[in-house]
KOLRO-986481 format. One line per field, with one value per atom (N, C-alpha, C): x, y, z. Coordinates in steps of 0.05 Angstrom, whole numbers, always signed. Last residue first. Layout:
! residues N
xx: X | ... $
yy: Y | ... $
zz: Z | ... $
! end
This chain:
! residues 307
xx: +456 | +479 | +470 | +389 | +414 | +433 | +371 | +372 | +399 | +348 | +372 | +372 | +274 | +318 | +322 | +249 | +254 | +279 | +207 | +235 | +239 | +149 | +163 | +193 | +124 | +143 | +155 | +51 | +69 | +93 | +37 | +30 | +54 | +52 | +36 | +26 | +106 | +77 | +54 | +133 | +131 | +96 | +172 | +143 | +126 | +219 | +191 | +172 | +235 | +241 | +215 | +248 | +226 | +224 | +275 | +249 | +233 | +318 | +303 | +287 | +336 | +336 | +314 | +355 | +325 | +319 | +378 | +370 | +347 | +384 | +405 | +395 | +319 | +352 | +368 | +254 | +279 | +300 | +202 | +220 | +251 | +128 | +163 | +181 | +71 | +93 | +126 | +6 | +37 | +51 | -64 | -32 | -19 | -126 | -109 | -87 | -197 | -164 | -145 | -229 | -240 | -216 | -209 | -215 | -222 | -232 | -227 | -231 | -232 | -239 | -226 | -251 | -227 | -240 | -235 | -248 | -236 | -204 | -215 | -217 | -199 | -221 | -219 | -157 | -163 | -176 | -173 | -174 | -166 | -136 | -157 | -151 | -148 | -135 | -151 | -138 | -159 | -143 | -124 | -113 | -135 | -140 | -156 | -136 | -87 | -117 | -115 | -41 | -50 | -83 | +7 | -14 | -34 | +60 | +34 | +27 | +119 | +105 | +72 | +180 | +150 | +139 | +244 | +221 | +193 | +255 | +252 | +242 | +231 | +263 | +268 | +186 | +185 | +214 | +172 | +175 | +177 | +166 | +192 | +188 | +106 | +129 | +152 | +67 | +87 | +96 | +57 | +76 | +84 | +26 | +47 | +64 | -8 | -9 | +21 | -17 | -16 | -16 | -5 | +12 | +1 | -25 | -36 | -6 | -47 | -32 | -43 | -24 | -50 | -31 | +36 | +24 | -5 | +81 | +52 | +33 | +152 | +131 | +105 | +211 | +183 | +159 | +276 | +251 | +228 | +345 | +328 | +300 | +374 | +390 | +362 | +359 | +348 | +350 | +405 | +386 | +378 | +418 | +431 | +421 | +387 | +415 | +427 | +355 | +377 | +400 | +323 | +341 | +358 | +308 | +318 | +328 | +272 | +297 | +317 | +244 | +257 | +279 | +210 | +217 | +248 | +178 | +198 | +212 | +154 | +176 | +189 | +110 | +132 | +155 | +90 | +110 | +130 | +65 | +81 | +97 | +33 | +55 | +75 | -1 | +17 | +37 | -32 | -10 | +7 | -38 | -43 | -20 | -59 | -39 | -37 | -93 | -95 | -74 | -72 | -61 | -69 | -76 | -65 | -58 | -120 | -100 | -97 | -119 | -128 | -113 | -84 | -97 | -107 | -4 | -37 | -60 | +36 | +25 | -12 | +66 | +42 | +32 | +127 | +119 | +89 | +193 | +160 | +142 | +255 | +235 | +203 | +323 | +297 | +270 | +358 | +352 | +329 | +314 | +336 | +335 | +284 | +282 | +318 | +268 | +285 | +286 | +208 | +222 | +237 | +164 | +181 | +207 | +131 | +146 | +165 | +104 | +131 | +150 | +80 | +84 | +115 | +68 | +90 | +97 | +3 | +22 | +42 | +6 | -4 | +16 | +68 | +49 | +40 | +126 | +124 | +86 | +165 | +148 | +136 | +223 | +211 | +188 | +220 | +232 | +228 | +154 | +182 | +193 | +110 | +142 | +164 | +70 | +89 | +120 | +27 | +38 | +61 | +28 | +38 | +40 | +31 | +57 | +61 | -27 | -8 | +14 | -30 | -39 | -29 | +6 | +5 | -1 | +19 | +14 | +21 | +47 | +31 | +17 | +90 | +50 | +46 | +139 | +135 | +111 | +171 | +152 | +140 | +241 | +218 | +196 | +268 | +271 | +253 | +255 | +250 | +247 | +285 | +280 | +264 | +303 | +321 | +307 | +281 | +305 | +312 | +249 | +270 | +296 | +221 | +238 | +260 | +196 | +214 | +236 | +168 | +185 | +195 | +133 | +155 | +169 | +112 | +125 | +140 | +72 | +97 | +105 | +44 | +58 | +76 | +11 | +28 | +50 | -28 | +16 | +25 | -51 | -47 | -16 | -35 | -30 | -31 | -91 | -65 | -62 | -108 | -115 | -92 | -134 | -113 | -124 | -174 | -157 | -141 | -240 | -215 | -195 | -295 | -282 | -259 | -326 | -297 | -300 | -374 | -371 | -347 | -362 | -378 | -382 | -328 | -322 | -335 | -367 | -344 | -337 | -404 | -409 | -391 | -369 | -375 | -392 | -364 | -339 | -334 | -422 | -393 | -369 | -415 | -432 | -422 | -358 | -385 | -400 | -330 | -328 | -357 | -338 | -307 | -321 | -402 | -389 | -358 | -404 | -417 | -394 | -366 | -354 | -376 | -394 | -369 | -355 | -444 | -439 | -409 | -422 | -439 | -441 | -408 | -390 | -395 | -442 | -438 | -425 | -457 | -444 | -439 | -528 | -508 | -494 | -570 | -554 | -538 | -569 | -580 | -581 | -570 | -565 | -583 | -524 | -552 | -564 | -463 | -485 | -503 | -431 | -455 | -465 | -383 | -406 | -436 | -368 | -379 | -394 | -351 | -372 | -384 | -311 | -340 | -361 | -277 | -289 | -322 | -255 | -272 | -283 | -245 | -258 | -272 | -188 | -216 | -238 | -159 | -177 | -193 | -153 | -158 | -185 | -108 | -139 | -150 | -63 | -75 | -100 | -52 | -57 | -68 | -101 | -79 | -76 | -150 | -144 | -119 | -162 | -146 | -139 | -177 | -156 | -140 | -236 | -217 | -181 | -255 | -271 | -240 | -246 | -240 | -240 | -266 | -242 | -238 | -311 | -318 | -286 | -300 | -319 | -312 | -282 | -262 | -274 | -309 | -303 | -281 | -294 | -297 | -301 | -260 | -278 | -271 | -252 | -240 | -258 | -240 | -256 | -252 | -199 | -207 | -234 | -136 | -172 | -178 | -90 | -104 | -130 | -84 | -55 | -70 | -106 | -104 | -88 | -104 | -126 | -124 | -58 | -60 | -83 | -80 | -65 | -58 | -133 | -135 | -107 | -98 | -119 | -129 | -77 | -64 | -79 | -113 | -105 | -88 | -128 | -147 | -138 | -87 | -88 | -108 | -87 | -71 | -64 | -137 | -130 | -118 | -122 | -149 | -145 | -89 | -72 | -89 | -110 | -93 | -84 | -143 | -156 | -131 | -102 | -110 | -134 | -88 | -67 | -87 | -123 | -122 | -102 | -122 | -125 | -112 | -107 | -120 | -130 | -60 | -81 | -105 | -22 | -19 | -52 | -26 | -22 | -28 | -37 | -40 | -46 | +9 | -28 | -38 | +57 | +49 | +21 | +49 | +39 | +39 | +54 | +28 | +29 | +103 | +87 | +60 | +140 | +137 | +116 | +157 | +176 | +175 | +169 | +145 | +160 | +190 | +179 | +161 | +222 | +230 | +221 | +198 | +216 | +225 | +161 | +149 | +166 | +185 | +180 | +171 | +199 | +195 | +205 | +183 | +194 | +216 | +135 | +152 | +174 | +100 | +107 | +138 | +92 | +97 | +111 | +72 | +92 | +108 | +11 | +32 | +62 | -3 | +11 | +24 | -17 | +7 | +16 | -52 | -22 | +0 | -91 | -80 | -49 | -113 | -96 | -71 | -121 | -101 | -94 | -160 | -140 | -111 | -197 | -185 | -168 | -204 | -211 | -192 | -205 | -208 | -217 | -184 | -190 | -208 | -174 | -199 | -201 | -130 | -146 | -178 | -86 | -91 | -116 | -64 | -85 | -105 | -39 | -61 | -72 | -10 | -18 | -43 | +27 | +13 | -7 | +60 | +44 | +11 | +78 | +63 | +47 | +108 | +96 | +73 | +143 | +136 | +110 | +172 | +160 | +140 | +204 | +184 | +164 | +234 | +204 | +190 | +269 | +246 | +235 | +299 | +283 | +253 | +327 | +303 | +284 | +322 | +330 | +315 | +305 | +295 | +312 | +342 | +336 | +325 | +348 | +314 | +310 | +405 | +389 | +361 | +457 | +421 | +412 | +516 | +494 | +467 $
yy: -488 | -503 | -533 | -469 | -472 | -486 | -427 | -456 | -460 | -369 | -384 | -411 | -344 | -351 | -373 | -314 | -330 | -345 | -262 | -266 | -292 | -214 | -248 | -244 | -158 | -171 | -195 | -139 | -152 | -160 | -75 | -99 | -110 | -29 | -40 | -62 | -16 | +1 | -1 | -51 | -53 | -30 | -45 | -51 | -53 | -14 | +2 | -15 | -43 | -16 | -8 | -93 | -90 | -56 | -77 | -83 | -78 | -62 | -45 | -43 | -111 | -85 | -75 | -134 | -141 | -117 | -122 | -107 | -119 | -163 | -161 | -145 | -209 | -186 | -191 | -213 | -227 | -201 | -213 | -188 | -213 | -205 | -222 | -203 | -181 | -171 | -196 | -207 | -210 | -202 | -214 | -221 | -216 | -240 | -227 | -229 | -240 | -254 | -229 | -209 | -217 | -232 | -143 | -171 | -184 | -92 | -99 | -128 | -53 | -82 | -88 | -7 | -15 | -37 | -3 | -7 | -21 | +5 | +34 | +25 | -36 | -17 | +13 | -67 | -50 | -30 | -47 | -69 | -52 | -46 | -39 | -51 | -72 | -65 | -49 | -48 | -46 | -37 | -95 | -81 | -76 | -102 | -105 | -92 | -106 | -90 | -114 | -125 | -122 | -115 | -169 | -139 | -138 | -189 | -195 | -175 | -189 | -173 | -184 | -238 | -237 | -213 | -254 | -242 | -226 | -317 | -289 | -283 | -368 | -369 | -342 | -379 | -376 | -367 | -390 | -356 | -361 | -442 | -434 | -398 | -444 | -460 | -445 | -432 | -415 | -424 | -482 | -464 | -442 | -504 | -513 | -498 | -469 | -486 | -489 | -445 | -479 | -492 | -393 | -410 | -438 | -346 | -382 | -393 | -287 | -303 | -332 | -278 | -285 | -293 | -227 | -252 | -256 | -198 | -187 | -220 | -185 | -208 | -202 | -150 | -151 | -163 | -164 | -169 | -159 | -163 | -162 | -153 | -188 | -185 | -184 | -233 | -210 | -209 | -264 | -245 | -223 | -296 | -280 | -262 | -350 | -353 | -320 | -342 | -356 | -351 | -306 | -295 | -311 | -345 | -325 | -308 | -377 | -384 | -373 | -337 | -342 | -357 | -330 | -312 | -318 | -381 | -369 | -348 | -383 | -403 | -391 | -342 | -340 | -355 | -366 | -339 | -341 | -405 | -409 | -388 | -394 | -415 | -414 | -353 | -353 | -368 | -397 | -369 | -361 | -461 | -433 | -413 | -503 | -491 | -466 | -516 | -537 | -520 | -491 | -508 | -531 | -432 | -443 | -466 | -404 | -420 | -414 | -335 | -365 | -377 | -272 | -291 | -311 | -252 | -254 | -275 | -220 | -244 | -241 | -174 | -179 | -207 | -156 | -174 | -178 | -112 | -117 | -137 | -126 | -137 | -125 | -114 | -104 | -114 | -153 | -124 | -136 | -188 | -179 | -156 | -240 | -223 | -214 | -251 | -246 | -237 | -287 | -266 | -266 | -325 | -332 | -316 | -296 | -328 | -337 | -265 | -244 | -275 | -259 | -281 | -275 | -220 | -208 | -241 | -208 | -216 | -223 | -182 | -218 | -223 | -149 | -149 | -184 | -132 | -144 | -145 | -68 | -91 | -112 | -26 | -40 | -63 | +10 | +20 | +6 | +12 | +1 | +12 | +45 | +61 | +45 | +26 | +14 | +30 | +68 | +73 | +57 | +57 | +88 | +88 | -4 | +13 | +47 | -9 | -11 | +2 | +17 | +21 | +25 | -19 | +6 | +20 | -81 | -71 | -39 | -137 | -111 | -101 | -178 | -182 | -163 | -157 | -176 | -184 | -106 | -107 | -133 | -83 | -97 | -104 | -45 | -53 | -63 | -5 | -19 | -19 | +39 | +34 | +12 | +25 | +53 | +53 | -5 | -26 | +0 | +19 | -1 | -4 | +52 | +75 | +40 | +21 | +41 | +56 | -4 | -15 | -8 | +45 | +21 | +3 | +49 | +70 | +58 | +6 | +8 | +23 | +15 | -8 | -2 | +62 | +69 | +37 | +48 | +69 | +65 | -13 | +20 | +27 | -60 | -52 | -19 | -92 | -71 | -71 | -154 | -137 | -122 | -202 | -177 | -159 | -244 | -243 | -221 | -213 | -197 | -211 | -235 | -232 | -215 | -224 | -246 | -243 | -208 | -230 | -242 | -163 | -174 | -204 | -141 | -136 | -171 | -132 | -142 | -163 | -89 | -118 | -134 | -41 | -59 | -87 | -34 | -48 | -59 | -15 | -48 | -52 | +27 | +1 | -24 | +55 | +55 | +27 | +84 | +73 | +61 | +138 | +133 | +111 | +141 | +158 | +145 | +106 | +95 | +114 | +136 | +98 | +98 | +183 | +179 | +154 | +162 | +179 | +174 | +146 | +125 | +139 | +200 | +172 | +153 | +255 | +236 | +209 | +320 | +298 | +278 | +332 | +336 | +308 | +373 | +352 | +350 | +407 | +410 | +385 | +366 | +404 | +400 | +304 | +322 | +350 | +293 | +303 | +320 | +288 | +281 | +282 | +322 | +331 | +322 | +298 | +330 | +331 | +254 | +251 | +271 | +263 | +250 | +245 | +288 | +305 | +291 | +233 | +253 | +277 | +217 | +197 | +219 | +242 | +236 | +227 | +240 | +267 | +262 | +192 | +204 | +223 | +160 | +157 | +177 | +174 | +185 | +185 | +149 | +175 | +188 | +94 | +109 | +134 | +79 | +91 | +104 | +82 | +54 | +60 | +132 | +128 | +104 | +141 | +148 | +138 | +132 | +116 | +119 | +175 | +151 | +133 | +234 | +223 | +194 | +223 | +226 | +227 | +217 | +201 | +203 | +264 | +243 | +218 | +319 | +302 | +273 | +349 | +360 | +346 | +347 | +330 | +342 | +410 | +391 | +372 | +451 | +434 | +403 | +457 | +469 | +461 | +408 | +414 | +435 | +398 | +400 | +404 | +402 | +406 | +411 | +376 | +412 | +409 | +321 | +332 | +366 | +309 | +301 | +322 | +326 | +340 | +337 | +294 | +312 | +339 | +244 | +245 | +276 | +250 | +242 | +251 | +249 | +265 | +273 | +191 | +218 | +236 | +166 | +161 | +184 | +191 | +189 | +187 | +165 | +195 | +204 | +113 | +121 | +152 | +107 | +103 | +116 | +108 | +125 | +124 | +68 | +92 | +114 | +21 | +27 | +55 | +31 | +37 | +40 | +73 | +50 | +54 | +124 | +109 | +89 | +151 | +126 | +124 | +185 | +192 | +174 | +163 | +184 | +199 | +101 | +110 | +149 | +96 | +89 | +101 | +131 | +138 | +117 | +102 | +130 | +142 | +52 | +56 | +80 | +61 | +49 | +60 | +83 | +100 | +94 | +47 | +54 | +76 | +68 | +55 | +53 | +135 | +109 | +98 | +176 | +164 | +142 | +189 | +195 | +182 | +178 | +160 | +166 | +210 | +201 | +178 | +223 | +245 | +232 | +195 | +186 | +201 | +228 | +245 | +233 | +199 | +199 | +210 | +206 | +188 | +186 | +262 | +254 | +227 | +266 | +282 | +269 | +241 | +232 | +244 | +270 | +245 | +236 | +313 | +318 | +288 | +293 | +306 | +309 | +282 | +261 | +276 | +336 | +314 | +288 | +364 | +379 | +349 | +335 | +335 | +337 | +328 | +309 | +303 | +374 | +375 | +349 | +377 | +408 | +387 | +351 | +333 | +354 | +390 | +370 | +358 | +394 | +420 | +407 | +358 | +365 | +383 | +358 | +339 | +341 | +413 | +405 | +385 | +397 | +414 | +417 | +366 | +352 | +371 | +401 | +376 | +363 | +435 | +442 | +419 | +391 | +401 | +422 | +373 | +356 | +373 | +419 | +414 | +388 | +419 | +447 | +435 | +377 | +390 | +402 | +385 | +367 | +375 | +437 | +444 | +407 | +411 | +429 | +435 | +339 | +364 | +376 | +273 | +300 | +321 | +210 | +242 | +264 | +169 | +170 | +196 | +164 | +155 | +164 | +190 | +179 | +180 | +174 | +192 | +177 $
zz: +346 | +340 | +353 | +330 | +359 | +356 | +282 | +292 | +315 | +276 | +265 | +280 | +264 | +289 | +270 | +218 | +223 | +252 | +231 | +221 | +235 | +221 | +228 | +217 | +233 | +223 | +228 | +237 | +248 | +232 | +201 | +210 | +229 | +165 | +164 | +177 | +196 | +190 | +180 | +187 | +214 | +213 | +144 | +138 | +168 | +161 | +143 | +143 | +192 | +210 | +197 | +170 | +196 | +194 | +133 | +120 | +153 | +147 | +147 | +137 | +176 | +194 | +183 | +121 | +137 | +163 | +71 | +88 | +102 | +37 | +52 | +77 | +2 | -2 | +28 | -7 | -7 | -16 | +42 | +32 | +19 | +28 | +44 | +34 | +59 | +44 | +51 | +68 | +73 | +49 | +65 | +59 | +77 | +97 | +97 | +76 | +57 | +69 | +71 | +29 | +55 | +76 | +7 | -4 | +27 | -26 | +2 | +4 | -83 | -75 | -47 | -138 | -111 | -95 | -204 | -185 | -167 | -243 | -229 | -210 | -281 | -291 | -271 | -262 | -292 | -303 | -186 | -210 | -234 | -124 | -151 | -169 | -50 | -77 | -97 | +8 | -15 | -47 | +57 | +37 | +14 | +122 | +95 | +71 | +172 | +158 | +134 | +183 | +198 | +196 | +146 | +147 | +168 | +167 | +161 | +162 | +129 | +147 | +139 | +137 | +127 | +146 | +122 | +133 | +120 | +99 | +91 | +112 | +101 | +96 | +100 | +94 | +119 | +122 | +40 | +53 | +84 | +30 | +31 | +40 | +50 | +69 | +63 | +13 | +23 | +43 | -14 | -26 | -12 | +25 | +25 | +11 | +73 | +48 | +43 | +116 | +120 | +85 | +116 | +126 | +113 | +76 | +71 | +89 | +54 | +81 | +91 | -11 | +14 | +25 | -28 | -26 | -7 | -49 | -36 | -48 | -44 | -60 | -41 | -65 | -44 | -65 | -68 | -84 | -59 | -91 | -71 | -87 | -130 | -108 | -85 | -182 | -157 | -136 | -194 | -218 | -201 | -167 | -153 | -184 | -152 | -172 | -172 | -115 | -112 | -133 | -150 | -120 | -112 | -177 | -191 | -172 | -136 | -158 | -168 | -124 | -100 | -121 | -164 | -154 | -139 | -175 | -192 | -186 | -124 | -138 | -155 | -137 | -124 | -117 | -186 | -190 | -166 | -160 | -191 | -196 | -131 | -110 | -137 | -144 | -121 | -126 | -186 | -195 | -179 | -172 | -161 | -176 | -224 | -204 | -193 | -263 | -234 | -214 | -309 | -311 | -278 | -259 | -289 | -283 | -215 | -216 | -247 | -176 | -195 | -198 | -183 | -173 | -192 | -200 | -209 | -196 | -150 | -170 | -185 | -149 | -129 | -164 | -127 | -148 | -135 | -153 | -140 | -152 | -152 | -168 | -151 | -180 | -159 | -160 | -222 | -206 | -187 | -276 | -265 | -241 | -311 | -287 | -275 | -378 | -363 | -332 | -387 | -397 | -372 | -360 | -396 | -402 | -338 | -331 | -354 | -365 | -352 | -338 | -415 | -401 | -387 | -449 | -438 | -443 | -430 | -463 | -460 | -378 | -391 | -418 | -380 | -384 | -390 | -336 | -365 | -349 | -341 | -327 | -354 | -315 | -337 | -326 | -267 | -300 | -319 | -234 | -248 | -264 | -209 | -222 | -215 | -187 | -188 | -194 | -207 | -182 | -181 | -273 | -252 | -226 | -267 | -263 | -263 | -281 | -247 | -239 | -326 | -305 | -281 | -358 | -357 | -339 | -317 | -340 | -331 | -293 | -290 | -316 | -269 | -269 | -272 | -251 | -282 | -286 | -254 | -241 | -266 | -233 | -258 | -235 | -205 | -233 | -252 | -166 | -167 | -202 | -101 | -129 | -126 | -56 | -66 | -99 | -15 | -44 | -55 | +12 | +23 | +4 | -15 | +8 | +18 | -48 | -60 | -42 | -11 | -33 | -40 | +4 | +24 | +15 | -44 | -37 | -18 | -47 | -60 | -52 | -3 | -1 | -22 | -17 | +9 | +1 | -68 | -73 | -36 | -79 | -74 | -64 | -137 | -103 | -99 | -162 | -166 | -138 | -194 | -167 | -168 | -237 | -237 | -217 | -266 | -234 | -228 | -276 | -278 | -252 | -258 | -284 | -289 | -221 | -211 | -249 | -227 | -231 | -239 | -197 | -186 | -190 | -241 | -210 | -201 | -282 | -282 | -256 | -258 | -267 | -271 | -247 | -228 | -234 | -299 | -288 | -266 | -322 | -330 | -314 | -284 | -287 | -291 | -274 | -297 | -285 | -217 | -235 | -250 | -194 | -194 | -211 | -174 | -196 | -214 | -135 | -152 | -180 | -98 | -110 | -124 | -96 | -102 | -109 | -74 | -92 | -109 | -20 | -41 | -63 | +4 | -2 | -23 | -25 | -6 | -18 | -31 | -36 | -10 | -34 | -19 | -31 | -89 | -64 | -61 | -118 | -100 | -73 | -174 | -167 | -144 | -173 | -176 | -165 | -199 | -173 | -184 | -238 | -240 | -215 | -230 | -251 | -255 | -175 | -174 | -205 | -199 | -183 | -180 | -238 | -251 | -232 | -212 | -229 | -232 | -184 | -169 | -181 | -228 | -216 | -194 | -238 | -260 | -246 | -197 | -204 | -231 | -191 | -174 | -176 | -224 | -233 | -208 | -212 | -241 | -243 | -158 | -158 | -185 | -160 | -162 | -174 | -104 | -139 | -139 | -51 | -64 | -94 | -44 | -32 | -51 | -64 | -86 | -80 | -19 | -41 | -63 | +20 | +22 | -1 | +5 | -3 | +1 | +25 | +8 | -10 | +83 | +76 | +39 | +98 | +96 | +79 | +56 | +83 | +74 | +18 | +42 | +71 | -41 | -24 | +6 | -81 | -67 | -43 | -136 | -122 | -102 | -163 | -149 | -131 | -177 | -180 | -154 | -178 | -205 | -198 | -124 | -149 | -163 | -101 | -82 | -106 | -97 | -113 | -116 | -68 | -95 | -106 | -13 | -27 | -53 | -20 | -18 | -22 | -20 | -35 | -38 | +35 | +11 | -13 | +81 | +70 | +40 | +64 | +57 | +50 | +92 | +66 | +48 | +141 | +126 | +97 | +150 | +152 | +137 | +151 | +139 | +140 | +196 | +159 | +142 | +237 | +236 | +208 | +240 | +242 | +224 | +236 | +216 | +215 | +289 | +263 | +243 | +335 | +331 | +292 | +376 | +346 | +335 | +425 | +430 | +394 | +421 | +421 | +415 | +448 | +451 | +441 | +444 | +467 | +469 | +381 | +402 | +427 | +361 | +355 | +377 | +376 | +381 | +380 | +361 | +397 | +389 | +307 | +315 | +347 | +311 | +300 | +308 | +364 | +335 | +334 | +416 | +393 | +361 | +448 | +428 | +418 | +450 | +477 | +472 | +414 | +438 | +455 | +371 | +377 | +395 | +336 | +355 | +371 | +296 | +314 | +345 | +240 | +262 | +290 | +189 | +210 | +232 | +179 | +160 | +174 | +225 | +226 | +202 | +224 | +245 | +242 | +171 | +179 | +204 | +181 | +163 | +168 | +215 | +220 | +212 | +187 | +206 | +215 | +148 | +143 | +169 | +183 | +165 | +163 | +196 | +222 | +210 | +151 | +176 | +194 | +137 | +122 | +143 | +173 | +176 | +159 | +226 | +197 | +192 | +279 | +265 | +239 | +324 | +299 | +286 | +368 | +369 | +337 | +369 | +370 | +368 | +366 | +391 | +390 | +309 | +321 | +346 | +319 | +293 | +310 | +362 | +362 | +343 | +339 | +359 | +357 | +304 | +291 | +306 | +326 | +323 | +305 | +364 | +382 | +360 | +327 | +335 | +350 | +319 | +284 | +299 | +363 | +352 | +332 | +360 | +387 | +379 | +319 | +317 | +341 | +340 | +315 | +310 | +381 | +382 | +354 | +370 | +360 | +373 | +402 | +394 | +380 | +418 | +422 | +396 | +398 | +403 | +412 | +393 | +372 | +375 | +437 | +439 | +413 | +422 | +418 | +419 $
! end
């Protein structure tokens, strides 16, 4: 059986999808969503290999054009739940994208209350509103190493490993999008405490002690995969080939990201850092780490050495 064949019922659901996009980019909820559909679907496997050439080739957008929609639209069906009032351009959902889904609709109430009667909402509006002064002073003066990961990357964590057990750099916050079943907190010293199961792990930035936090967790990571604690793990790392602690991720498959990831901070606040990362993946399923992380970027995999 052809694998890349269609259903009639997928033509149909494919063709009124195309259809939304096809109408001239109507509204950029309507397009986001249908991509999103399109791609979650993979609708686009008849005549595309992945999702990227499909926006690509089919309607010349570039991936990360295409995630920016995507991610809007998101934001906008999150928001269609609890608020009658809803951001009308894409512009004005963007700001709130990197905020996890709890912090959403607080953050976009506090922009609509404090707009001034008789002006127009606008983007700059909305990231000034989403977080207080102090927290962009904070921000500003690199006073917080703790960076959260927005929900599309964990949710590819979640659709790989069927779950995720511990999350050992987090806290309260993080872990509403994280949805570990258990995480350990700073206090925690999650380097100290048990790691078992499933692991998501986005390390804490800076050093300790003269030593990068990267190169200290994710040693500890890969240890505790060796000894067979964590069957399988997704580690969100900078993309530092030439340094020397990530030599041993070359052992794994690695997805480079292709974009800016905009993290968030403790406070709310969303940050587009100036370096790229990389998702590694330690476990069994590599098939279908390429298959899912392939959506964010390039996938490395190591060949096996020539007898």
């Amino acid at each position: 059986m052809d694998e890349t064949a269609l259903t009639v019922v997928e033509l149909d659901v494919l063709a009124r999808h195309e259809a939304t996009i096809d109408r001239g980019l109507r509204t950029f909820f309507d397009v986001g969503a249908a991509l999103a559909a399109i791609r979650d679907g993979q609708l686009y496997r008849r005549e595309h290999g992945t999702f990227e050439d499909y926006c690509r080739e089919r309607w010349g957008l570039k991936r990360q054009r295409a995630y920016e929609l995507i991610e809007a639209a998101g934001v906008v069906r999150h928001l269609s739940e609890i608020s009658d009032t809803l951001p009308a351009r894409e512009s004005h959902a963007a700001p709130l994208a990197a905020l996890p889904p709890a912090e959403q609709a607080d953050a976009w109430q506090r922009a609509v209350e404090t707009l001034p009667v008789g002006e127009r909402m606008t983007a700059a509006h909305v990231e000034r509103s989403a977080c207080s002064a102090g927290a962009r002073e904070a921000l500003h003066q690199s006073k917080s190493a703790e960076w959260y990961t927005p929900a599309p990357y964990v949710e590819a964590a979640h659709e790989l490993m069927g779950g995720i057990d511990l999350d050992p750099a987090s806290n309260e916050l993080a872990n509403r999008v994280v949805g570990a079943a258990a995480f350990y907190t700073t206090a925690d010293d999650g380097l100290a405490r048990p790691w078992r199961g499933r692991v998501w792990l986005n390390p804490p930035y800076g050093k300790e002690a003269g030593e990068s936090n990267q190169a200290r967790w994710s040693q500890h990571l890969i240890a505790h995969h060796r000894r067979g604690d964590v069957p399988e793990a997704i580690l969100l790392v900078t993309a530092a080939p030439g340094n020397q602690w990530f030599a041993p991720l070359w052992n794994y498959p690695i997805c480079f990201v292709d974009h800016r990831i905009r993290f968030y901070a403790p406070t709310g606040e969303a940050d587009q850092p100036t370096h790229s990362h990389v998702l590694a993946y330690l476990g069994p399923n590599v098939a279908g780490f390429r298959r899912i992380f392939s959506r964010f970027g390039v996938v490395a995999i190591r060949m096996p050495e020539a007898a």
